[in-house]
C-alpha positions in Angstrom: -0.3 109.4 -82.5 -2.5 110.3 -79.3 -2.4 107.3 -77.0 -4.7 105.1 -74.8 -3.7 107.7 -71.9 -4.9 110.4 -73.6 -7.9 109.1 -75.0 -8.7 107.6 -71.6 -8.1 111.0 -69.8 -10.9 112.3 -72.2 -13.4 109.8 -72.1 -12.9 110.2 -67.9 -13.9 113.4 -68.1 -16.4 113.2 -70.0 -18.4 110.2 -68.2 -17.6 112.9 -65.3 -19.3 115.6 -67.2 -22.2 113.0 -68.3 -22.9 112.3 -65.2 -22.5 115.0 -63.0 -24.8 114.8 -60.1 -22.8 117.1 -57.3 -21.4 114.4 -55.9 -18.4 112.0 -56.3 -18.5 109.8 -58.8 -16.9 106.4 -58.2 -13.9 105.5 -59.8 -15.3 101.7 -60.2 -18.8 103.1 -61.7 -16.3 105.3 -64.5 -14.3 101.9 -65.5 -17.5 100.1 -66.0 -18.9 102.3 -68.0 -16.4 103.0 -70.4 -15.0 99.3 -70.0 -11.3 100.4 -69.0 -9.3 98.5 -66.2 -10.0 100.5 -63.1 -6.1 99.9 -62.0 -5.2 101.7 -65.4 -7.9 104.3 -64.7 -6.3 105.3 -61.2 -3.1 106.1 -63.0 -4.6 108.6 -65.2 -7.0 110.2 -62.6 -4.0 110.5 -60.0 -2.4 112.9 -63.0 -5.6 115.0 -63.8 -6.1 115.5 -60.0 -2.2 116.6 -59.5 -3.1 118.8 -62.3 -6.0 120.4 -60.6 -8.3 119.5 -63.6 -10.5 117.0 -61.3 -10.8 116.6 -57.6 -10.9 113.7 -55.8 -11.7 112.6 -52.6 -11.4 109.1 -51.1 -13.9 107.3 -48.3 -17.3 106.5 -48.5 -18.8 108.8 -50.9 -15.6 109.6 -52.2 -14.4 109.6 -55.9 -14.0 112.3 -58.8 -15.9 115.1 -60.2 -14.9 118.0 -62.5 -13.1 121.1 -61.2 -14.6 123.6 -64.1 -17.7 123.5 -66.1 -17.1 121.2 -69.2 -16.8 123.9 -71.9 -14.0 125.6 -69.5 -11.6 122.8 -70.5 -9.6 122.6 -73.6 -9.3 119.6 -75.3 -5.4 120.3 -76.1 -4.7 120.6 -72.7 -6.1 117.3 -71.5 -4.1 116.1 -74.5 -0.9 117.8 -73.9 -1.3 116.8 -70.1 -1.0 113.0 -70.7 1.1 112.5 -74.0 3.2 115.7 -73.6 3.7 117.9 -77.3 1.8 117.6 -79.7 4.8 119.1 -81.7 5.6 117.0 -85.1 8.9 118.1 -84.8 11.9 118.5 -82.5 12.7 122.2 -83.4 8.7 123.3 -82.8 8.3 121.2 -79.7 11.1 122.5 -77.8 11.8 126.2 -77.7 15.4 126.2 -76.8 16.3 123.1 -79.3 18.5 124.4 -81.3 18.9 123.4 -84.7 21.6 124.2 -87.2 19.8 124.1 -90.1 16.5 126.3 -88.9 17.6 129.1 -91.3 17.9 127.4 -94.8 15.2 124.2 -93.4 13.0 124.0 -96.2 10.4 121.9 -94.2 9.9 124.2 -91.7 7.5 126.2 -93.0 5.1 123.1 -93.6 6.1 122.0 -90.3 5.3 124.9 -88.8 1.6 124.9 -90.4 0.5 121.7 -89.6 1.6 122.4 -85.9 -0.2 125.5 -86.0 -3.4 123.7 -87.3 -2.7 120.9 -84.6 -2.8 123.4 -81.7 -5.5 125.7 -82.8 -8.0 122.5 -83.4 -7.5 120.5 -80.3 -7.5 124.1 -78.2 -10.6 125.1 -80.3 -12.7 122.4 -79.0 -13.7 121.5 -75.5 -15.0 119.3 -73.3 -18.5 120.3 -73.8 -18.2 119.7 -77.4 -17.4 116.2 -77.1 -20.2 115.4 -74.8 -23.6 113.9 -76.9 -26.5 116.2 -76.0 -29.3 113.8 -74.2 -30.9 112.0 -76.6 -35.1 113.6 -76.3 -38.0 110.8 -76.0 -39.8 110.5 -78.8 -43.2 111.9 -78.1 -45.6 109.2 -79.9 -49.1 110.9 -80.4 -51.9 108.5 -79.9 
Protein backbone atom coordinates (compact mmCIF):
# COMPACT_ATOMS: atom_id res chain seq x y z
CA UNK A 1 0.00 0.00 0.00
CA UNK A 2 1.52 3.45 -1.13
CA UNK A 3 1.25 5.78 1.92
CA UNK A 4 0.22 9.43 2.86
CA UNK A 5 4.13 10.14 2.34
CA UNK A 6 4.11 9.09 -0.92
CA UNK A 7 1.00 10.44 -2.10
CA UNK A 8 1.86 13.66 -0.44
CA UNK A 9 5.39 13.72 -2.17
CA UNK A 10 3.34 13.57 -5.52
CA UNK A 11 0.70 15.91 -4.99
CA UNK A 12 3.85 18.42 -3.85
CA UNK A 13 5.22 18.15 -6.96
CA UNK A 14 2.68 18.54 -8.77
CA UNK A 15 1.01 21.83 -7.14
CA UNK A 16 4.90 22.73 -7.97
CA UNK A 17 4.53 21.87 -11.56
CA UNK A 18 0.84 23.58 -11.57
CA UNK A 19 2.14 26.45 -10.56
CA UNK A 20 5.33 27.10 -11.74
CA UNK A 21 5.92 30.73 -12.16
CA UNK A 22 10.13 30.86 -11.97
CA UNK A 23 10.00 31.62 -8.65
CA UNK A 24 9.80 29.91 -5.17
CA UNK A 25 6.75 28.73 -4.28
CA UNK A 26 5.89 28.99 -0.62
CA UNK A 27 5.78 26.03 1.41
CA UNK A 28 2.57 27.57 3.35
CA UNK A 29 0.72 28.50 -0.14
CA UNK A 30 1.44 24.35 -1.20
CA UNK A 31 -0.28 23.10 2.28
CA UNK A 32 -3.24 25.35 1.66
CA UNK A 33 -3.82 24.17 -1.43
CA UNK A 34 -3.76 20.66 -1.16
CA UNK A 35 -5.08 21.01 2.56
CA UNK A 36 -1.98 19.00 4.23
CA UNK A 37 -0.39 20.17 7.57
CA UNK A 38 2.49 22.30 6.54
CA UNK A 39 4.62 20.76 9.60
CA UNK A 40 4.02 17.26 7.82
CA UNK A 41 4.70 18.89 4.42
CA UNK A 42 8.33 20.14 5.65
CA UNK A 43 9.19 16.56 6.37
CA UNK A 44 8.56 15.35 2.93
CA UNK A 45 10.05 18.42 1.12
CA UNK A 46 13.31 18.15 3.32
CA UNK A 47 13.60 14.45 1.59
CA UNK A 48 12.81 15.43 -2.05
CA UNK A 49 15.33 18.41 -1.65
CA UNK A 50 18.17 15.92 -0.12
CA UNK A 51 17.30 13.88 -3.08
CA UNK A 52 18.02 16.66 -5.50
CA UNK A 53 14.45 16.25 -7.03
CA UNK A 54 13.30 19.92 -5.75
CA UNK A 55 15.34 22.90 -4.59
CA UNK A 56 14.67 24.91 -1.99
CA UNK A 57 15.68 28.04 -0.68
CA UNK A 58 14.63 29.74 2.59
CA UNK A 59 14.21 33.83 3.32
CA UNK A 60 11.98 36.06 1.83
CA UNK A 61 11.07 34.84 -1.49
CA UNK A 62 12.29 31.61 -0.60
CA UNK A 63 10.45 28.14 -0.89
CA UNK A 64 10.38 25.16 -3.54
CA UNK A 65 10.36 24.72 -7.16
CA UNK A 66 11.02 21.75 -9.47
CA UNK A 67 14.63 20.74 -10.34
CA UNK A 68 13.58 19.07 -13.99
CA UNK A 69 10.77 19.63 -16.28
CA UNK A 70 7.65 17.63 -15.02
CA UNK A 71 7.74 14.82 -17.70
CA UNK A 72 11.58 14.35 -16.68
CA UNK A 73 10.36 12.71 -13.41
CA UNK A 74 9.30 9.24 -12.94
CA UNK A 75 6.52 8.54 -10.96
CA UNK A 76 8.30 5.26 -9.46
CA UNK A 77 10.95 7.16 -8.32
CA UNK A 78 9.03 9.71 -6.34
CA UNK A 79 7.38 6.53 -5.03
CA UNK A 80 10.29 4.42 -4.33
CA UNK A 81 11.96 7.64 -2.71
CA UNK A 82 9.35 7.97 0.15
CA UNK A 83 8.00 4.35 0.89
CA UNK A 84 11.15 2.45 -0.22
CA UNK A 85 10.34 -1.03 -2.58
CA UNK A 86 7.75 -1.36 -4.19
CA UNK A 87 8.72 -5.16 -4.13
CA UNK A 88 5.70 -7.64 -3.06
CA UNK A 89 8.13 -9.84 -1.80
CA UNK A 90 11.32 -10.27 0.27
CA UNK A 91 13.34 -12.30 -2.38
CA UNK A 92 12.46 -9.50 -5.30
CA UNK A 93 12.97 -6.55 -3.10
CA UNK A 94 16.39 -7.33 -1.94
CA UNK A 95 18.95 -8.69 -4.32
CA UNK A 96 21.22 -10.28 -1.92
CA UNK A 97 18.24 -11.99 0.24
CA UNK A 98 18.78 -15.14 -0.03
CA UNK A 99 16.16 -17.60 -0.03
CA UNK A 100 16.28 -21.42 0.33
CA UNK A 101 13.49 -22.26 -1.52
CA UNK A 102 14.06 -19.78 -4.75
CA UNK A 103 14.77 -22.89 -6.94
CA UNK A 104 11.57 -25.09 -6.45
CA UNK A 105 9.29 -21.52 -5.21
CA UNK A 106 6.34 -22.15 -7.18
CA UNK A 107 5.13 -18.47 -6.52
CA UNK A 108 7.86 -16.87 -7.85
CA UNK A 109 7.14 -16.76 -11.16
CA UNK A 110 3.68 -14.82 -10.40
CA UNK A 111 5.69 -12.86 -8.00
CA UNK A 112 7.99 -11.96 -10.30
CA UNK A 113 5.22 -10.71 -12.90
CA UNK A 114 3.26 -8.61 -10.80
CA UNK A 115 6.60 -6.87 -9.66
CA UNK A 116 7.46 -6.48 -13.14
CA UNK A 117 4.08 -4.87 -14.03
CA UNK A 118 4.49 -2.76 -10.71
CA UNK A 119 7.70 -1.22 -11.88
CA UNK A 120 7.20 -0.74 -15.52
CA UNK A 121 3.62 1.19 -14.69
CA UNK A 122 4.67 3.53 -12.05
CA UNK A 123 8.16 4.21 -14.17
CA UNK A 124 6.00 4.53 -17.28
CA UNK A 125 4.20 7.50 -16.13
CA UNK A 126 5.45 10.85 -15.10
CA UNK A 127 4.90 13.76 -13.51
CA UNK A 128 3.45 15.48 -16.51
CA UNK A 129 0.98 12.81 -16.85
CA UNK A 130 -0.58 13.43 -13.65
CA UNK A 131 -0.86 17.08 -14.07
CA UNK A 132 -4.79 18.18 -15.53
CA UNK A 133 -4.18 20.15 -18.74
CA UNK A 134 -5.76 23.86 -18.03
CA UNK A 135 -9.18 23.65 -18.22
CA UNK A 136 -9.94 26.20 -21.83
CA UNK A 137 -12.88 29.05 -21.37
CA UNK A 138 -15.71 28.22 -22.95
CA UNK A 139 -16.06 30.65 -25.85
CA UNK A 140 -19.96 31.62 -25.70
CA UNK A 141 -20.88 33.12 -29.19
CA UNK A 142 -23.35 35.85 -28.82
Amino acid sequence: MISTRGRYALRVLIDLAQNDNGSYIPLKDIAERQEISKKYLEIIVKDLVTHKLLHGASGKGGGYKLVRKPEEYKVGEILELMEGTLSPVACLADPEYQCTRKKKCETLPMWTEFDTMVHDFFYGKTLADLIEPPKKKSSKTK
